[in-house]
DRENLUM-60091 format. One record per residue (C-alpha): residue in three letters; residue number from 1; x, y, z. Coordinates in nm, 3 decimals, padded with zeros to 5 digits. Each point is the difference from the previous one (the first is absolute). Layout:
N
ZALUM kevo gudren    east   north      up
ZALUM  ala    NUM       X       Y       Z
...
//
This chain:
350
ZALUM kevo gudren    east   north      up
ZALUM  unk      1  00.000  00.000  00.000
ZALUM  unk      2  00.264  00.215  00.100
ZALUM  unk      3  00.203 -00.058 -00.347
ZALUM  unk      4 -00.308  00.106 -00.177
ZALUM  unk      5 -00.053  00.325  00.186
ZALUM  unk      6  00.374  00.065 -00.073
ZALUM  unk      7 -00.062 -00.031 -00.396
ZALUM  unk      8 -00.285  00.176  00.000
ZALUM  unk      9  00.194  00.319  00.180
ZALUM  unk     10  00.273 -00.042 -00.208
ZALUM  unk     11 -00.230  00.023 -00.304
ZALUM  unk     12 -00.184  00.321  00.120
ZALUM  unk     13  00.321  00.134  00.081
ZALUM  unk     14  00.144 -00.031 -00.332
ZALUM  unk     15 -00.327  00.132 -00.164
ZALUM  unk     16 -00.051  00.332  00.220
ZALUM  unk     17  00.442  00.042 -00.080
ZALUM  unk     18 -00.132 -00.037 -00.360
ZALUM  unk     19 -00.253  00.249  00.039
ZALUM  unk     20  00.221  00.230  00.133
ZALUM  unk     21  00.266 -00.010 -00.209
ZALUM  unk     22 -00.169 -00.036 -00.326
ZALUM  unk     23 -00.012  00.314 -00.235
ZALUM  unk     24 -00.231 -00.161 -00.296
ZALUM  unk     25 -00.185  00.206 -00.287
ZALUM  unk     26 -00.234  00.184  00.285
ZALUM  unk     27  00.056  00.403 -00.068
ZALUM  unk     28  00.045  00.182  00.306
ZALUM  unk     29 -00.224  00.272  00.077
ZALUM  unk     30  00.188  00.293 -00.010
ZALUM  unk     31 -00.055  00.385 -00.059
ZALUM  unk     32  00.255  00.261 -00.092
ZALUM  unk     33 -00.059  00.274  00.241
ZALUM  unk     34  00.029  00.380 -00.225
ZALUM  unk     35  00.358  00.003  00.145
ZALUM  unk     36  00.049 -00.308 -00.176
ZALUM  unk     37  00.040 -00.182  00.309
ZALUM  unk     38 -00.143 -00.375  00.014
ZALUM  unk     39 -00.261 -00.051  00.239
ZALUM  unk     40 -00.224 -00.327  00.092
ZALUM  unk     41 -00.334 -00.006 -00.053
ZALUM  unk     42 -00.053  00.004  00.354
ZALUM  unk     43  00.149  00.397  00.007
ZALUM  unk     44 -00.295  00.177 -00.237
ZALUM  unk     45  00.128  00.267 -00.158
ZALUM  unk     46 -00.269  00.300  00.016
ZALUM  unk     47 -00.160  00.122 -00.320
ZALUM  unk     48 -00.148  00.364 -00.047
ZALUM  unk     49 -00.237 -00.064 -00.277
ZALUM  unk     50 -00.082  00.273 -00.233
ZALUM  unk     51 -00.240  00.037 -00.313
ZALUM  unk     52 -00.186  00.240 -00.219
ZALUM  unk     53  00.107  00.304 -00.234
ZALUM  unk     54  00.226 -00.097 -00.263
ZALUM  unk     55  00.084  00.398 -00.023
ZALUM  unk     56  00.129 -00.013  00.352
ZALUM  unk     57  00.211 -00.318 -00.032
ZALUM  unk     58  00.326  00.162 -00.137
ZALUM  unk     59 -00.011  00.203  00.336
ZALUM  unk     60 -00.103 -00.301  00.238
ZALUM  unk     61  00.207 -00.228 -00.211
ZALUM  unk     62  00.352  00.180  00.012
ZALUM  unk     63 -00.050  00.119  00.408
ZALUM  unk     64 -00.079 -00.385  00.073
ZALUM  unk     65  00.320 -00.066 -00.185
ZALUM  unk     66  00.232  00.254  00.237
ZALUM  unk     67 -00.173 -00.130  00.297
ZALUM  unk     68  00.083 -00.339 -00.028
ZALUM  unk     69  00.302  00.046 -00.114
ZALUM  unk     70  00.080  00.087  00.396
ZALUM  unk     71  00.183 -00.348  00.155
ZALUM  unk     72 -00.240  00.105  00.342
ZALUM  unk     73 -00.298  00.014 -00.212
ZALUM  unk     74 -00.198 -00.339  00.112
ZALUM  unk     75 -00.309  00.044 -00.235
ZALUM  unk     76 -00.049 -00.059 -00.331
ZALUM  unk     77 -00.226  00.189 -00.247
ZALUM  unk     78 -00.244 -00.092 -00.295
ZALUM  unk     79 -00.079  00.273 -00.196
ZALUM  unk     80 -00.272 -00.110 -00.304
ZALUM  unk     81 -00.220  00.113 -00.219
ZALUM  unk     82 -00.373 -00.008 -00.038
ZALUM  unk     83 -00.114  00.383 -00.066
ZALUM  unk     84 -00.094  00.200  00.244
ZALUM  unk     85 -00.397 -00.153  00.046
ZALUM  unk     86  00.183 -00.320 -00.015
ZALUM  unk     87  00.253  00.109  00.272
ZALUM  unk     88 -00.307  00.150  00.244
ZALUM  unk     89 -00.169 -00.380 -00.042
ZALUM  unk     90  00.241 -00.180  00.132
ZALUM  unk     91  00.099  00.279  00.310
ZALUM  unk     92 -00.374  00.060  00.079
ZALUM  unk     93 -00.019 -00.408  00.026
ZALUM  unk     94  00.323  00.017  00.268
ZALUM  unk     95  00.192 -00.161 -00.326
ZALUM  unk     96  00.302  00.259  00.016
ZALUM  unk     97  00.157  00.249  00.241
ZALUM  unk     98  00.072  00.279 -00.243
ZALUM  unk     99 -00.216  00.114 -00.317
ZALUM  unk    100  00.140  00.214 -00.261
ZALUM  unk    101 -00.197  00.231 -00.168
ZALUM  unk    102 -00.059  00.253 -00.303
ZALUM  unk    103 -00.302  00.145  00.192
ZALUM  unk    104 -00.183  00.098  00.290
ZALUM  unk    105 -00.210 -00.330  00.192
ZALUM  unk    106 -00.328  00.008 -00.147
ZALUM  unk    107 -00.313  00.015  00.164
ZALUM  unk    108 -00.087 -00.408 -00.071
ZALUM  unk    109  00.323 -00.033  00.142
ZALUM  unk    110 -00.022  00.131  00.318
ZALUM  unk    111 -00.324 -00.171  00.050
ZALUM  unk    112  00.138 -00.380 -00.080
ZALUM  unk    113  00.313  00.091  00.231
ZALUM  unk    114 -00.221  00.112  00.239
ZALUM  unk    115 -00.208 -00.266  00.050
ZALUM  unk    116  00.339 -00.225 -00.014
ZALUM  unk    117  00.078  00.185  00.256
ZALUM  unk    118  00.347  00.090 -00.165
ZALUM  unk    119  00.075  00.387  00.122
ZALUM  unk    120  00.299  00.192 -00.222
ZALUM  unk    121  00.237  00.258 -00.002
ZALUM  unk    122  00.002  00.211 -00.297
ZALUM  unk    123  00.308  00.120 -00.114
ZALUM  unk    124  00.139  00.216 -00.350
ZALUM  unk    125  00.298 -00.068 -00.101
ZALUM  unk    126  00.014  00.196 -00.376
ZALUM  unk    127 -00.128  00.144 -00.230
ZALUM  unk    128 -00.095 -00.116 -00.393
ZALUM  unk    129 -00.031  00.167 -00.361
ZALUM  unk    130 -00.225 -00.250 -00.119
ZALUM  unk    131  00.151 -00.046 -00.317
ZALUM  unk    132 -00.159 -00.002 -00.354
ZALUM  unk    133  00.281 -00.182 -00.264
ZALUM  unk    134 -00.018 -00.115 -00.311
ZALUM  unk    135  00.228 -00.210 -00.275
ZALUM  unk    136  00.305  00.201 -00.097
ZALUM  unk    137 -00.094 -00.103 -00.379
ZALUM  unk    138 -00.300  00.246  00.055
ZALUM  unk    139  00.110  00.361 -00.176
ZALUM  unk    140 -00.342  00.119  00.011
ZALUM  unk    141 -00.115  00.060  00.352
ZALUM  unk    142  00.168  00.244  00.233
ZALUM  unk    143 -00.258  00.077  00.234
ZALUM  unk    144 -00.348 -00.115  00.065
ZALUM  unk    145 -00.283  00.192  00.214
ZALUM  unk    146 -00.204 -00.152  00.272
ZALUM  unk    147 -00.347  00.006 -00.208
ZALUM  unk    148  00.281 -00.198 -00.273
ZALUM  unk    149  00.061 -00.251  00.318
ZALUM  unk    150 -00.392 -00.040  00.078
ZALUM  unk    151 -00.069 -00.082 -00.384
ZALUM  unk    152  00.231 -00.248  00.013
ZALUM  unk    153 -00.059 -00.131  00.356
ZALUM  unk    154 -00.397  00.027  00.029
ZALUM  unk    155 -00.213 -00.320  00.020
ZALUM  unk    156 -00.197  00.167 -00.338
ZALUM  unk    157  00.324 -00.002 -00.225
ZALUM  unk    158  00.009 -00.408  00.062
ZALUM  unk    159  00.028 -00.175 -00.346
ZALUM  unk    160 -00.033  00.362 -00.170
ZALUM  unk    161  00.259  00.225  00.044
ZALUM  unk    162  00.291 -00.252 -00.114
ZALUM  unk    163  00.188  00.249 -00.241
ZALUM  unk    164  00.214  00.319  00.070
ZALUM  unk    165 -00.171  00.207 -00.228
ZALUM  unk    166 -00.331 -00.052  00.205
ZALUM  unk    167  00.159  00.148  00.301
ZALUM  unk    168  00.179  00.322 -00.199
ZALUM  unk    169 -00.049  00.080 -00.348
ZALUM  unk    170  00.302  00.098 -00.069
ZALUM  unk    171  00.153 -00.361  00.121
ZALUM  unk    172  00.042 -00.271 -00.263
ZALUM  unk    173 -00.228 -00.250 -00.092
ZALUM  unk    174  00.152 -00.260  00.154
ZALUM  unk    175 -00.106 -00.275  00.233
ZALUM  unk    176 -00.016  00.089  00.423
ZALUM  unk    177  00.119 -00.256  00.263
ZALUM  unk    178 -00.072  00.068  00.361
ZALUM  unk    179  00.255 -00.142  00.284
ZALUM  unk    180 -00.158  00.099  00.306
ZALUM  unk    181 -00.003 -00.089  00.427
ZALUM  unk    182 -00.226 -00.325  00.068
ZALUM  unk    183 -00.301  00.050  00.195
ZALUM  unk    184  00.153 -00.099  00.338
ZALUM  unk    185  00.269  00.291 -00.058
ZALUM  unk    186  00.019  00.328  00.225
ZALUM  unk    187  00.073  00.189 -00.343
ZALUM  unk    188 -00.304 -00.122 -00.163
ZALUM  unk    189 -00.200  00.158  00.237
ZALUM  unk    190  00.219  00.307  00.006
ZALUM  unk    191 -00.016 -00.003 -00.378
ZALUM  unk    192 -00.353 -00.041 -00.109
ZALUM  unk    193 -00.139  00.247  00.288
ZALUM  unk    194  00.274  00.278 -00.098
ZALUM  unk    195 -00.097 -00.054 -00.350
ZALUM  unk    196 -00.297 -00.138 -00.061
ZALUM  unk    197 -00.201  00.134  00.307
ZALUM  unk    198 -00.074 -00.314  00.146
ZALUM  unk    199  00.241 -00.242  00.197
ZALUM  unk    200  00.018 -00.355 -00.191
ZALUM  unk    201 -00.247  00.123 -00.280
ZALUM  unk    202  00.252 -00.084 -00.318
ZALUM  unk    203 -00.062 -00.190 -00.333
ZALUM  unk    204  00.082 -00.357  00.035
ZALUM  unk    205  00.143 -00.095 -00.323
ZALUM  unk    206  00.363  00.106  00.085
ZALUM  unk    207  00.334 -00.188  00.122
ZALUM  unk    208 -00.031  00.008  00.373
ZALUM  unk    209  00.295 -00.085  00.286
ZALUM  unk    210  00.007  00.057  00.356
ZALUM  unk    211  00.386 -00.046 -00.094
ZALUM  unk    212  00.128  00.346 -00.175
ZALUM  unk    213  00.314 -00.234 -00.157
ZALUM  unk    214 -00.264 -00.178 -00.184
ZALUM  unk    215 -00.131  00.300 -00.140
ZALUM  unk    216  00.304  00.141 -00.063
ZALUM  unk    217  00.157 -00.305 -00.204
ZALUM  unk    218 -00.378  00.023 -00.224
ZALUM  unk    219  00.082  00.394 -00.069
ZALUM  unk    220  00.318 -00.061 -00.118
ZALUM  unk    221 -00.070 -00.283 -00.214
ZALUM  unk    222 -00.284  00.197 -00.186
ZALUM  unk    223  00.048  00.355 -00.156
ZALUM  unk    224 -00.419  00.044  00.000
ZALUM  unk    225  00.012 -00.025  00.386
ZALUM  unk    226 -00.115  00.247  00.273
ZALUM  unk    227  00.024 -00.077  00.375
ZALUM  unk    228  00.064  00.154  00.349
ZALUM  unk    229  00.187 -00.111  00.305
ZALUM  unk    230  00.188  00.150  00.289
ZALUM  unk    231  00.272  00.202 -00.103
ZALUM  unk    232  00.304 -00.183  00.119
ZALUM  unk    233 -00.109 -00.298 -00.222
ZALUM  unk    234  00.038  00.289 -00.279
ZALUM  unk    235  00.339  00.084  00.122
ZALUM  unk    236  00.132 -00.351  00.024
ZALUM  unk    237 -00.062 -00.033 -00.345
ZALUM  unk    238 -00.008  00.344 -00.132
ZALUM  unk    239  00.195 -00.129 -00.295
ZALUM  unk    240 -00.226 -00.206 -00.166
ZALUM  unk    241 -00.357  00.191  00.102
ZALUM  unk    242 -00.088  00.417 -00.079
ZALUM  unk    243 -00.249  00.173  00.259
ZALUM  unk    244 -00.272  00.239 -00.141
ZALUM  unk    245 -00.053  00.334  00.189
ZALUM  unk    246 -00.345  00.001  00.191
ZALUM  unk    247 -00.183  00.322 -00.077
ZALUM  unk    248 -00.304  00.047  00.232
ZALUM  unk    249 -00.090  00.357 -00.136
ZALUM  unk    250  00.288  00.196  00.074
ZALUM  unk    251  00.244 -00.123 -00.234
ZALUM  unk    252  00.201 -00.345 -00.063
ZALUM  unk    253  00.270 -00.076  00.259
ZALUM  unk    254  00.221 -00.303 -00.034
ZALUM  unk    255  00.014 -00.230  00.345
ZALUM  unk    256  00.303  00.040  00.229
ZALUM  unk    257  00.078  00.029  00.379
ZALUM  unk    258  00.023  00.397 -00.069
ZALUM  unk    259 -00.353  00.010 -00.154
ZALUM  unk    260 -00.160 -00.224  00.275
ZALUM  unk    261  00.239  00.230  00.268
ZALUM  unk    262 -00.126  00.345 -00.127
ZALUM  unk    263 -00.338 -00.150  00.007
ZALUM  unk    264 -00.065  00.066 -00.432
ZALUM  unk    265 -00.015 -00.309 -00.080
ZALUM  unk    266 -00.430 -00.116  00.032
ZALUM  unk    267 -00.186 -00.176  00.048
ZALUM  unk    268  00.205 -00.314  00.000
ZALUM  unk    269  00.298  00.075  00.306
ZALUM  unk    270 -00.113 -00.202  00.268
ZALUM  unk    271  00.134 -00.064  00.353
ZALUM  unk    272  00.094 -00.394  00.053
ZALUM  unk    273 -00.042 -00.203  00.350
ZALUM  unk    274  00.064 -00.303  00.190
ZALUM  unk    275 -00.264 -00.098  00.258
ZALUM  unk    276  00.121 -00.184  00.304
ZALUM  unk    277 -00.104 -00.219  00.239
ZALUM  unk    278  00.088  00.090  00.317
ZALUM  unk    279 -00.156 -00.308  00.215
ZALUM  unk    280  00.179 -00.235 -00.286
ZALUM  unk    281  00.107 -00.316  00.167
ZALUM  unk    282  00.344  00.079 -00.092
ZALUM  unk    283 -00.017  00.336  00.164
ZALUM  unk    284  00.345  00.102  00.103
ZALUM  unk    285  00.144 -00.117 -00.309
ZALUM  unk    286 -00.270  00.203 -00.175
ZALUM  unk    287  00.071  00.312  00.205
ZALUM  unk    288  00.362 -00.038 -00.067
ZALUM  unk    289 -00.024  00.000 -00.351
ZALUM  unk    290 -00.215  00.266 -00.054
ZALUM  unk    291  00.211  00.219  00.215
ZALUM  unk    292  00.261 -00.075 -00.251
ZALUM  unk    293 -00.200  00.012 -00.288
ZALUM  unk    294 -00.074  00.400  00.110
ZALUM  unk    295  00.383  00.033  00.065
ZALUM  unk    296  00.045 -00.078 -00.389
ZALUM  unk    297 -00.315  00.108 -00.145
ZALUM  unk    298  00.159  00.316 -00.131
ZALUM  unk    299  00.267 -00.078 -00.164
ZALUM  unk    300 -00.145 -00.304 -00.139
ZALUM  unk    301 -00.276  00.165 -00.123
ZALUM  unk    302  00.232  00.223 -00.206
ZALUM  unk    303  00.209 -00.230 -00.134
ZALUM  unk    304 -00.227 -00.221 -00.154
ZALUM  unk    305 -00.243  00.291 -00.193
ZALUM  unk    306 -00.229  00.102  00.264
ZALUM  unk    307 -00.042  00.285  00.203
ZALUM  unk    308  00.124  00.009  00.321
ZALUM  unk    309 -00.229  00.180  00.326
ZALUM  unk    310  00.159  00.274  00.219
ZALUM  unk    311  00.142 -00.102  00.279
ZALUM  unk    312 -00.263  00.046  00.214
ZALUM  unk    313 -00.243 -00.229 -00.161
ZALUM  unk    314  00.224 -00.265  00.118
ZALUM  unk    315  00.070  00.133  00.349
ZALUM  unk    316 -00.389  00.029  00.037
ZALUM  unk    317 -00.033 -00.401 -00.126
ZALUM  unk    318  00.217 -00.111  00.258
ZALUM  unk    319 -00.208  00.148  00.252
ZALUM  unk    320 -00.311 -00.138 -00.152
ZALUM  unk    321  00.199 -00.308 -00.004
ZALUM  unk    322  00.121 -00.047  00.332
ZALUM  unk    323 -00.290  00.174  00.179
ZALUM  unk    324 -00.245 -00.183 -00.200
ZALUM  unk    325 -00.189  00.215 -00.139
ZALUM  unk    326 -00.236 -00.209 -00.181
ZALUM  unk    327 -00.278  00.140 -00.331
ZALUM  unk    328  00.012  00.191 -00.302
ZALUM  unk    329  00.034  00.366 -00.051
ZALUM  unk    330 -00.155 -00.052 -00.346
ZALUM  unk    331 -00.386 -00.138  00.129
ZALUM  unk    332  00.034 -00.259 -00.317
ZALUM  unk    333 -00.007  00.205 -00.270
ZALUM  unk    334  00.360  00.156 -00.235
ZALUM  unk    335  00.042  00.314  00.004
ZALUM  unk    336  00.110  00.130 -00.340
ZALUM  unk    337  00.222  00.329 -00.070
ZALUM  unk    338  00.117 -00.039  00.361
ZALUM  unk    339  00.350  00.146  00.060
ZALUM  unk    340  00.266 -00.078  00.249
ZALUM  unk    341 -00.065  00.265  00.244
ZALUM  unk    342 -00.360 -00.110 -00.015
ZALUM  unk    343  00.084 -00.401  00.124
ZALUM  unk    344  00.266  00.196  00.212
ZALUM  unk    345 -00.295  00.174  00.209
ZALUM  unk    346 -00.253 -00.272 -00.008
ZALUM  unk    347  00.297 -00.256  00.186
ZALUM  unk    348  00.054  00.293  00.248
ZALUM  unk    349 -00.356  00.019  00.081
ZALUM  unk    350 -00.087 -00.308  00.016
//
């Protein structure tokens, strides 16, 4: 009896050595950490997740880069894309901690957060010329008007006005493609109401994107092509596109930082957001970020085509931010023609 027992031990001992020591085809489960550290998958590695505006990604994009680039930074960041009603889905459903945006929260918005129970922190961090562009190929068209834009745009020119001679005399007869923001985009929104009068009232026969690159590459591939997207998608690849001047009634003036600045450049310079969650489950990674985030907002902001806010816009959101200070100073609606001293006074009294 006692023999047995012995091989039986001896067996189990030489299969739990075995088990030990074996290192077979299993993959470990292991992480790189954003300091490119290894880490098990017993050490989570926190992730701020952000969403929304396409327009705001360059900014978002390029300050989650510095951030992480810190060794003592233990968080990593997402930053995506699903437009900016895309973006405010998935925050007011407690999906992400951070939502970028190309306009103000709108009224729906609030509601379906509210009733999530998902409170925010809203926060400008640039300004936009909304940019009109068009193929380089085209030697016709210079400038276009806003009543030009709402031809073009309006749910009544669907299947109609197709040709450029429909929307100017003067323009060839030649055929019209429309690249324009998908109906989950911020700029969409932006666009239609500045133009058209009506937010998301647009003809639906055109080539639509939430992602501005994919509008870009269709411009540049077609000379016939007209589209619009935040400016620093312009500047990127100013090369290959040509902007149109915007004349709303007082003459045409060509998109830039200085027009948007000086406030001459309407209807379409807009102030961009990101919306945070201040009770995200990831809070002090959240609040850490977004500190930095306003650290950098300036100077990213300039460097990659927008506008960047005085100073004290930024002081102001790190109040908000660390005090709190949850809501909208909009009430759900944009605010067109608005200037930079104007958001300036509406974050100091809010």
């Amino acid at each position: 009896m006692n023999a047995v027992v012995k091989k039986l031990a001896l067996v189990v001992g030489m299969l739990v050595l075995a088990s030990c020591t074996n290192t077979s085809n299993t993959p470990s489960q292991v992480q790189s950490s954003p300091t490119g550290q290894s880490v098990t998958d017993k050490e989570i590695v926190p992730t701020i997740k952000i969403d929304g505006s396409s327009t705001v990604f360059p900014i978002t994009e390029a300050i989650a880069k510095q951030y992480q680039a810190n060794p003592n930074v233990k968080a990593q960041v997402s930053v995506n894309i699903s437009g900016t009603s895309g973006g405010f889905e998935k925050f007011c459903a407690g999906e992400t901690d951070i939502s970028n945006a190309s306009r103000p929260i709108s009224k729906k918005e609030i509601e379906v957060c509210k009733q999530n129970n998902i409170q925010y922190v809203e926060i400008p961090v640039a300004f936009d010329a909304l940019t009109v562009v068009v193929n380089p190929q085209n030697d016709w068209a210079k400038d276009i008007t806003v009543a030009e834009l709402k031809k073009m745009w309006e749910p009544a020119g669907e299947g109609k006005i197709t040709r450029w001679s429909q929307v100017r005399a003067s323009w060839p007869d030649k055929p019209l493609t429309l690249f324009g923001a998908g109906e989950k985009s911020g700029t969409f929104d932006y666009f239609t109401e500045a133009t058209v009068g009506e937010a998301k009232a647009s003809r639906k026969d055109y080539i639509g994107s939430e992602d501005d690159e994919v509008l870009v590459d269709g411009i540049i591939q077609d000379p016939n092509a007209l589209g619009y997207f935040g400016y620093a998608y312009y500047k990127e690849h100013k090369n290959k596109l040509k902007t149109l001047g915007v004349d709303n009634g007082n003459g045409a003036v060509e998109p830039s930082p200085e027009a948007v600045y000086k406030n001459k450049y309407k209807p379409l310079s807009r102030p961009l957001f990101i919306y945070v969650n201040p009770y995200s489950s990831e809070k002090h990674y959240v609040y850490e970020f977004v500190n930095f985030y306003l650290q950098k907002a300036s100077s990213v902001a300039d460097s990659v085509g927008y506008v960047s806010l005085p100073d004290e816009i930024y002081r102001i959101g790190v109040v908000h931010l660390n005090k709190g200070k949850v809501g909208t100073v909009f009430g759900g609606e944009s605010q067109f023609d608005l200037t930079i001293g104007q958001l300036l006074q509406k974050q100091k009294q809010f």
